[in-house]
TORZA-803403 format. One record per residue (C-alpha): z, y, x; residue number from 1. Coordinates in steps of 0.5 Angstrom, whole numbers, always signed. Each point is the difference from the previous one (the first is absolute). Example, Ala and Ser with C-alpha at 12.3 -4.5 7.8 and 13.67 -1.06 7.14 Angstrom:
rec Z = +16&Y = -9&X = +25&num = 1
rec Z = -2&Y = +7&X = +2&num = 2
END
This chain:
rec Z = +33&Y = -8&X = +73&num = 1
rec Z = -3&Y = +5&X = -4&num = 2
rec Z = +2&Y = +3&X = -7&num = 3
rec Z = -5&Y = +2&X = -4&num = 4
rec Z = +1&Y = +5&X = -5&num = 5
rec Z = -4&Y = +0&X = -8&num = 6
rec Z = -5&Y = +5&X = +2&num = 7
rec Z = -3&Y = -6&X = +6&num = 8
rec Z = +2&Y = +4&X = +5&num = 9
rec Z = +6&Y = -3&X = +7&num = 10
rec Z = +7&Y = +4&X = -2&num = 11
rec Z = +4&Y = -4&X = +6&num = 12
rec Z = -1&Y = -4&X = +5&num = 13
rec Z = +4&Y = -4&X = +4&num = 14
rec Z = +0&Y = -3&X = +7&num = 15
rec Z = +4&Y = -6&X = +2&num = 16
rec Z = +7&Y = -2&X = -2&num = 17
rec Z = +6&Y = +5&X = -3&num = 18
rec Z = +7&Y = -1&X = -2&num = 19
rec Z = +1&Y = +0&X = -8&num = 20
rec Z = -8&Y = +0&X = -1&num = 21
rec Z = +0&Y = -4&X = -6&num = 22
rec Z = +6&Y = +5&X = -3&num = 23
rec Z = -4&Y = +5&X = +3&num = 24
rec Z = -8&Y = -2&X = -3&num = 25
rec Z = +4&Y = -1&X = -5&num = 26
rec Z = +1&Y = +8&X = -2&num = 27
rec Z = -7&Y = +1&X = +2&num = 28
rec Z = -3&Y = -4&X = -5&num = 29
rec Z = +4&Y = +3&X = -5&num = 30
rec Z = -2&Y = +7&X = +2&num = 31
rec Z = -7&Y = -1&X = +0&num = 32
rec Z = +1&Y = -4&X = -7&num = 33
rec Z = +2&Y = +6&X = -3&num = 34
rec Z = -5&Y = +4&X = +2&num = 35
rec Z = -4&Y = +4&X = -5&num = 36
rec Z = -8&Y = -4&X = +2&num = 37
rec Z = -6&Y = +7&X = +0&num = 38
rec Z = -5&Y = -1&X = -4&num = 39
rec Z = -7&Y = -2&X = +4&num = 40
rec Z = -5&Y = +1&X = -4&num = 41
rec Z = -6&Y = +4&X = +1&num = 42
rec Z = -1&Y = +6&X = -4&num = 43
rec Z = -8&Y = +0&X = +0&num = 44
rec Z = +2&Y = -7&X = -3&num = 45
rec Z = +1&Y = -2&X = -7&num = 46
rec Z = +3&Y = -7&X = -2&num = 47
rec Z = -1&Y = -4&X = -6&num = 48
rec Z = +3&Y = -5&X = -2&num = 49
rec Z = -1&Y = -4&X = -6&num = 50
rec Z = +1&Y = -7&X = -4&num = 51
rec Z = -2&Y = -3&X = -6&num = 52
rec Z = +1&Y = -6&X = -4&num = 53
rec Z = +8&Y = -1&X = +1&num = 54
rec Z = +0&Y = -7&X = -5&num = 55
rec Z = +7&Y = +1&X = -1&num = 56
rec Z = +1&Y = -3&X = +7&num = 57
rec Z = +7&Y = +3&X = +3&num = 58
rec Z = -1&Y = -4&X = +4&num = 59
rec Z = -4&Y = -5&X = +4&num = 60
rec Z = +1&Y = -9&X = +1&num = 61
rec Z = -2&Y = +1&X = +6&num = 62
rec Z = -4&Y = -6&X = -1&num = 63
rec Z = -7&Y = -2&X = +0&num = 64
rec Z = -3&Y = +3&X = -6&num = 65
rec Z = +4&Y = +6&X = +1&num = 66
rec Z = +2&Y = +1&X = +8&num = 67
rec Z = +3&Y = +7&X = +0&num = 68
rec Z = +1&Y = +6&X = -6&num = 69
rec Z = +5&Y = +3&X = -4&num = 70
rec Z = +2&Y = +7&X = -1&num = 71
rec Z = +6&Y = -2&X = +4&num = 72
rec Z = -4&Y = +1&X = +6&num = 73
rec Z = -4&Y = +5&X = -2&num = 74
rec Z = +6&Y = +5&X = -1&num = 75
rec Z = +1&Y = -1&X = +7&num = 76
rec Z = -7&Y = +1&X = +3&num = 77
rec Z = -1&Y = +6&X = -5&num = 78
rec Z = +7&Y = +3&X = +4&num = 79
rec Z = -2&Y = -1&X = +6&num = 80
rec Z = -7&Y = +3&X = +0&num = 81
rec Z = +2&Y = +6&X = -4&num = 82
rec Z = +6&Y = +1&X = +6&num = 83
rec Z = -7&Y = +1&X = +5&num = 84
rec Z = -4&Y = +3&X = -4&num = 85
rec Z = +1&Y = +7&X = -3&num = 86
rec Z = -6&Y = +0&X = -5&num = 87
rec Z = +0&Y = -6&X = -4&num = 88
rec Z = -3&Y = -3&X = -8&num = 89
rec Z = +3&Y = -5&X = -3&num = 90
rec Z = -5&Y = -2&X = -6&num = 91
rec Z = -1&Y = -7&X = -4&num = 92
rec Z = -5&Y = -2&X = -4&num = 93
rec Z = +4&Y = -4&X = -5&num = 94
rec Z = +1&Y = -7&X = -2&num = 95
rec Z = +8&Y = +0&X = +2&num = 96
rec Z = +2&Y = -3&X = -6&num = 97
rec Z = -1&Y = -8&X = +0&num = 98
rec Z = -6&Y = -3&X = -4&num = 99
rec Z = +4&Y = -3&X = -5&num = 100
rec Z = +6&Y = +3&X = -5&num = 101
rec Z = +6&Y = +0&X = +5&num = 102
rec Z = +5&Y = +6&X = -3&num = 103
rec Z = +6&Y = -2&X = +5&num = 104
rec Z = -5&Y = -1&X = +6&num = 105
rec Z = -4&Y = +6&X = -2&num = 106
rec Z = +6&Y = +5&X = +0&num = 107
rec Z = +2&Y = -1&X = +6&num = 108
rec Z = -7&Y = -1&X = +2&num = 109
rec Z = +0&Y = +8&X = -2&num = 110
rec Z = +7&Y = +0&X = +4&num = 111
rec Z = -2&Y = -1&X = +6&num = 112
rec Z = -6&Y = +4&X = +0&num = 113
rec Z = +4&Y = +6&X = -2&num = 114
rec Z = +4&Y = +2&X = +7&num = 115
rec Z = -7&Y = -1&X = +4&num = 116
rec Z = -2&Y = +7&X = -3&num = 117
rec Z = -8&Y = -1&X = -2&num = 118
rec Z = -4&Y = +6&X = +1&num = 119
rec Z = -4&Y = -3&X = -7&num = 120
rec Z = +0&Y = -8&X = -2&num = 121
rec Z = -7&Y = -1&X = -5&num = 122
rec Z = +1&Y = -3&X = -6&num = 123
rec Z = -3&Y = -6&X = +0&num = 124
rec Z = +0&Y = -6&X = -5&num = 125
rec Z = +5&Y = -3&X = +2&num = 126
rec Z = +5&Y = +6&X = -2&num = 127
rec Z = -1&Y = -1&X = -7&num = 128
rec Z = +1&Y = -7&X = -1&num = 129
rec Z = +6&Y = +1&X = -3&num = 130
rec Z = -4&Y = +5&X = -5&num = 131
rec Z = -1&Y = +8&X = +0&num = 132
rec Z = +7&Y = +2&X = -3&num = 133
rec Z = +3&Y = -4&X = +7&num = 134
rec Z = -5&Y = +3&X = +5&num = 135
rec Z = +2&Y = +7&X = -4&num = 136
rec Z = +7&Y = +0&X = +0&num = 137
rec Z = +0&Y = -2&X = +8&num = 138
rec Z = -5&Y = +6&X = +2&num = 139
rec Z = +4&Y = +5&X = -5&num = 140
rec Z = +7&Y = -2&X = +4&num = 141
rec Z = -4&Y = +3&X = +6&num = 142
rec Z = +3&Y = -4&X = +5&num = 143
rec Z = -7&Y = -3&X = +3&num = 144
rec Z = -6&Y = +5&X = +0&num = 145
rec Z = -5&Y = -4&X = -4&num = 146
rec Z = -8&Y = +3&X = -1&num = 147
rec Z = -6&Y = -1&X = -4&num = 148
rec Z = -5&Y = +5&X = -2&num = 149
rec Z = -4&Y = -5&X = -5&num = 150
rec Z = +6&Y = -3&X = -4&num = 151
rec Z = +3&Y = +2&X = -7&num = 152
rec Z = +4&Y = -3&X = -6&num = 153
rec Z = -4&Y = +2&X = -7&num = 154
rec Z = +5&Y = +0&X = -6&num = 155
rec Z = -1&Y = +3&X = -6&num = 156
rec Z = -6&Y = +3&X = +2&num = 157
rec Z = +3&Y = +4&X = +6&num = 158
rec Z = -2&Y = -2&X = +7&num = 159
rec Z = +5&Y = +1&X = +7&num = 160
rec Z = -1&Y = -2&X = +6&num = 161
rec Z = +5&Y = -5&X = +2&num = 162
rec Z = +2&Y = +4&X = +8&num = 163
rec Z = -3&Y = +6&X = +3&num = 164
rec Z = -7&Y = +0&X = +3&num = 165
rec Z = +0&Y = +2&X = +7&num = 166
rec Z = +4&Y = +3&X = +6&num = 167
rec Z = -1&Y = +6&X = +4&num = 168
rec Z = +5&Y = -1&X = +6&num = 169
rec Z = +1&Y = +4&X = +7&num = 170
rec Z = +2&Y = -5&X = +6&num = 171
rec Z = +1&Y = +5&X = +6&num = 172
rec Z = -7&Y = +3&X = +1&num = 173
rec Z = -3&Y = -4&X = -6&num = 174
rec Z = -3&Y = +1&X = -6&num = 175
rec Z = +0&Y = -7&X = -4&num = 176
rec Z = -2&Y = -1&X = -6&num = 177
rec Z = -1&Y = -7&X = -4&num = 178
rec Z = -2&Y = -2&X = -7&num = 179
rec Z = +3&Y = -7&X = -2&num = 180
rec Z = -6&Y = -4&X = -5&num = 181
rec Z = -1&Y = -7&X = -4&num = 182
rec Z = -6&Y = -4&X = -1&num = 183
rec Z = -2&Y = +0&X = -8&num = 184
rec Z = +0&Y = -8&X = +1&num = 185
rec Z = +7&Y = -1&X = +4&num = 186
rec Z = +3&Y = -2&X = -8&num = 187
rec Z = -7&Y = -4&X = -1&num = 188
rec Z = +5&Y = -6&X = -2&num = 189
rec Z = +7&Y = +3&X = -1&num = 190
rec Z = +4&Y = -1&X = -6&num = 191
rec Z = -2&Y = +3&X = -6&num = 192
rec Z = +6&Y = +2&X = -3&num = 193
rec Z = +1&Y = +2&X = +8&num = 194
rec Z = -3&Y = +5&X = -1&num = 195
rec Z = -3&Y = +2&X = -7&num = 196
rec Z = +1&Y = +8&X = +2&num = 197
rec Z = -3&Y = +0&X = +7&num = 198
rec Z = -6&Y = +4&X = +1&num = 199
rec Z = -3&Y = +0&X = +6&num = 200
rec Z = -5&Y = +6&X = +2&num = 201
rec Z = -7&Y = +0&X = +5&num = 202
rec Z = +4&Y = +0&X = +7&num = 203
rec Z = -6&Y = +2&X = +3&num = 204
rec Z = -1&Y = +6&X = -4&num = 205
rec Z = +8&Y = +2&X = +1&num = 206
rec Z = -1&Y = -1&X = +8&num = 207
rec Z = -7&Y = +5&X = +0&num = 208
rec Z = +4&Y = +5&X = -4&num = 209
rec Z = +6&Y = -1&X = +6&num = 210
rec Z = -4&Y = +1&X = +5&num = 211
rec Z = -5&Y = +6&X = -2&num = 212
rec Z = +6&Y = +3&X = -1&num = 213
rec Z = +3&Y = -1&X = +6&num = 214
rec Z = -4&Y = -1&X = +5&num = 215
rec Z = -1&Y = +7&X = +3&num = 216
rec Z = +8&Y = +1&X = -1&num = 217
rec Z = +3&Y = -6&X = +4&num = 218
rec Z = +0&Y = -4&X = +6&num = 219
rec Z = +0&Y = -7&X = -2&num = 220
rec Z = -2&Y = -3&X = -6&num = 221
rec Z = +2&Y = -8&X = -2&num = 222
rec Z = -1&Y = -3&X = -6&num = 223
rec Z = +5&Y = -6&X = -1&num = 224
rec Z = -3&Y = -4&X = -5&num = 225
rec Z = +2&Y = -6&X = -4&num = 226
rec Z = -8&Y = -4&X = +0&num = 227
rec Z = -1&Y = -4&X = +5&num = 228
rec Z = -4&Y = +0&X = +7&num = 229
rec Z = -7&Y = -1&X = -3&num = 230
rec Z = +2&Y = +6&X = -5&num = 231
rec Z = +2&Y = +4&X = +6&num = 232
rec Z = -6&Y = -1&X = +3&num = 233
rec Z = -4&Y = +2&X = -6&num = 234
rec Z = +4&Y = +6&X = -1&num = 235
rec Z = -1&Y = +3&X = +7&num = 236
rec Z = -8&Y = +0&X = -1&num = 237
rec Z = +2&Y = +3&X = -7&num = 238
rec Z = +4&Y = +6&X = +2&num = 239
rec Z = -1&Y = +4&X = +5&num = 240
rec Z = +6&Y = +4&X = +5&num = 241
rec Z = +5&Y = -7&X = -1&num = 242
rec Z = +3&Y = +0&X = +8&num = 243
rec Z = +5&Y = -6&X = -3&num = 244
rec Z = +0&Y = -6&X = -5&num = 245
rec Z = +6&Y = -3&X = +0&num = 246
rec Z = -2&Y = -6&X = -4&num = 247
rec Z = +4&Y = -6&X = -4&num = 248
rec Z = +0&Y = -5&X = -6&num = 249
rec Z = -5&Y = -5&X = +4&num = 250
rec Z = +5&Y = -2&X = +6&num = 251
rec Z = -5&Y = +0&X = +5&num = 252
rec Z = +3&Y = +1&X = +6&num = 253
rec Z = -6&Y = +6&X = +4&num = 254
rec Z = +2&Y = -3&X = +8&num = 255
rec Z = -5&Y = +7&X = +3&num = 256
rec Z = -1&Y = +6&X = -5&num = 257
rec Z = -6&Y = +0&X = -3&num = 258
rec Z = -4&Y = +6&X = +2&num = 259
rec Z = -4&Y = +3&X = -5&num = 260
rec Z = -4&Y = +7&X = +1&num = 261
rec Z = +7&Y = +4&X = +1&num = 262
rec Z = +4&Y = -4&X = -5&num = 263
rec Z = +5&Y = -6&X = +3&num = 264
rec Z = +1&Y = -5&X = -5&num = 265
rec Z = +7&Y = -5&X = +2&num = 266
rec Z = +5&Y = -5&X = -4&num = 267
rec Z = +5&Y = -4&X = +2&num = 268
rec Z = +0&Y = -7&X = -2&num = 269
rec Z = +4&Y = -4&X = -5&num = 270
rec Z = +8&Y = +0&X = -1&num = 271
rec Z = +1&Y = +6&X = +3&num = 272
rec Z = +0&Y = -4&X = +7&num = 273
rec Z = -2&Y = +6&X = +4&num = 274
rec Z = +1&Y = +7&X = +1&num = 275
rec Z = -7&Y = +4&X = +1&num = 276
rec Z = +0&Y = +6&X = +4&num = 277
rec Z = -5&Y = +4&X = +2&num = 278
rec Z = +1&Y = +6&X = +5&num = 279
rec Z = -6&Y = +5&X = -1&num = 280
rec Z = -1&Y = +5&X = +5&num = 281
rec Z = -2&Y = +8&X = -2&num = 282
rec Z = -4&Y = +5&X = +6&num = 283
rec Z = +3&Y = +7&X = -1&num = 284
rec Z = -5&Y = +2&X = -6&num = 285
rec Z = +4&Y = -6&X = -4&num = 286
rec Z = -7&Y = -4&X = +1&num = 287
rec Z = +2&Y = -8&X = +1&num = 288
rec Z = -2&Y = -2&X = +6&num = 289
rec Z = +3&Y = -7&X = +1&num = 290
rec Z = +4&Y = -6&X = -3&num = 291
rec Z = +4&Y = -6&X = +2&num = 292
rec Z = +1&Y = -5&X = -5&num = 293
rec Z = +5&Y = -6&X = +0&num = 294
rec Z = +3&Y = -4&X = -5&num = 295
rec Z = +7&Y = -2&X = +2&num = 296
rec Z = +3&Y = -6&X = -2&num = 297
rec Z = +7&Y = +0&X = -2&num = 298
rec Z = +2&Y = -7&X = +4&num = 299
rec Z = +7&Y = -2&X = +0&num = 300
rec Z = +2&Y = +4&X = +7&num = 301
rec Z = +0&Y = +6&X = -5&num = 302
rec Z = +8&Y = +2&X = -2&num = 303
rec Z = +2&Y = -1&X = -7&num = 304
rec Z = +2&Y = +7&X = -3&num = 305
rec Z = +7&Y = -1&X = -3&num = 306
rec Z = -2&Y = +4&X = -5&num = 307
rec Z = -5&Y = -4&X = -3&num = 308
rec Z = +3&Y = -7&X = +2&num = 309
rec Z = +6&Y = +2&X = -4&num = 310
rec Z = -5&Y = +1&X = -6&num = 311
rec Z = -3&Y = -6&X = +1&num = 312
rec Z = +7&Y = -5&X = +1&num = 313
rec Z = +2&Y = +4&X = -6&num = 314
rec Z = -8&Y = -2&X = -3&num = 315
rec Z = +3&Y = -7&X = +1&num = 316
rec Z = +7&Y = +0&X = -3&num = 317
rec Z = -3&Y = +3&X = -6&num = 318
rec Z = -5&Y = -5&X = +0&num = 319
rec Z = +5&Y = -6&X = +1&num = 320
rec Z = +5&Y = +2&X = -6&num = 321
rec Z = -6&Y = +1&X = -4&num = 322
rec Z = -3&Y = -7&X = +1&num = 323
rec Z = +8&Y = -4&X = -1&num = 324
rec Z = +0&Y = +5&X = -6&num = 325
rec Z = -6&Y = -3&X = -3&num = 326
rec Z = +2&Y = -7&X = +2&num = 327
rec Z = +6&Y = +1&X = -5&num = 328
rec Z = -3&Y = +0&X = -6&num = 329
END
């Protein structure tokens, strides 16, 4: 019998029948649990993960139309591939919100995102279905770190951005810089009064910008963008320097990387039933010399994480009591 421990490798071995083993084994096991599991990630490789187009979804049916997903499952996979990676992003490219206007489910939504630590999630449409002023105060809280470099709120003749532009980020050895964009035709059939003091600038003239600043400056350029595929792929063509676009809002699920000429254009699909991932490789001049590209479904194998399934039991009470009080009027 062999006891093997959290980084793979044999920690006992045992070789016939010994008095007291279960006792014995017993001990070892909890020993081994109790160790600290090392990190294994290469430091010549950079990890992006990334998702998109939440919905609101906590969690999955399990059924036909929806057979794996929920953010339950994806705070434990997150856990798990930052214990074996030293340098990883968290991005997404918005649509957490549910399409429609779901206050109660919206918050916890919100909630549950929160202890998942993003590097940056995108405004997406989504987001502000509830109206600017919703979006606003959630972004002011601070507790998730929302993005947009093209979208401000005009009153009274003054116009500000909704959340800062771009990130600049040291992981490890790397430099990293993205910039977080909306298409101008996301809000095409909103709700007037939705979004009477929105204001959607040129994305394309806001990602030439980030790039001739910053091209020469950093490692890795990614742009998470709120289009959809075919926009992506337009913007690839417009602008040169992007090595990533993380796309959204279309739902496409990208199952191989499209490869443009030194740009990678990726999406995960709909209902946040998948985390992508994409580990991109560095040469020691920092040039990209490689990539490996998966999308990871969250399946029903994945552990829930506590933290977040008490959210959603507490989503649920929320939801019952709301339902019987309405009942009685």
């Amino acid at each position: 019998m062999f006891l093997i421990g959290k980084d793979g490798y044999i920690k006992k071995i045992y070789n016939g029948y010994k008095e007291n083993f279960v006792e014995t084994l017993s001990k070892e096991i909890d020993a081994l649990l109790l160790e600290k599991k090392e990190p294994t990630g290469n430091a010549n490789i950079l990890t992006l993960l990334f998702s998109n187009s939440t919905n609101g979804y906590l969690e999955s049916c399990d059924c036909v139309e929806n057979p794996f997903g929920g953010l339950v499952r994806r705070a434990t996979l997150i856990k798990e591939i930052r214990e074996d990676n030293p340098c990883v992003l968290l991005l997404d490219s918005g649509d957490i919100l549910p399409p429609r206007p779901e206050p109660l489910l919206s918050k916890y939504t919100l909630l549950s995102m929160e202890g998942m630590s993003y590097d940056l999630i995108t405004l997406g449409d989504q987001e502000l279905i509830l109206g600017t002023e919703y979006i606003r105060h959630e972004i002011e809280k601070k507790k998730l770190s929302f993005y947009s470099a093209n979208l401000t709120v005009c009153q009274d003749g003054a116009c500000n951005y909704l959340a800062p532009s771009h990130l600049i980020k040291e992981i490890g050895s790397f430099t990293v810089g993205v910039i977080s964009v909306i298409s101008q035709e996301t809000f095409m059939f909103f709700p007037k009064d939705a979004i009477k003091d929105l204001q959607v600038s040129d994305p394309v003239k806001q990602v030439q910008g980030f790039v001739e600043n910053f091209r020469d400056k950093i490692d890795l350029i990614v742009v998470v963008s709120h289009f959809g595929y075919e926009e992506d792929l337009r913007l690839a063509k417009q602008v040169k320097g992007i090595d990533v676009i993380i796309g959204g809002h279309s739902q496409t699920l990208v199952k191989n990387a499209a490869i443009l000429p030194g740009t990678l254009i990726v999406q995960a699909g709909e209902k946040g039933q998948y985390l992508g991932r994409l580990d991109i490789r560095f040469d020691e001049k920092k040039k990209i010399v490689a990539h490996q590209y998966q999308l990871l479904p969250l399946t029903k194998d994945i552990i829930d994480d506590e933290a977040v399934r008490a959210l959603i039991e507490q989503y649920h009470l929320e939801s019952k009591n709301a339902v019987q009080l309405d009942s009685t009027h």
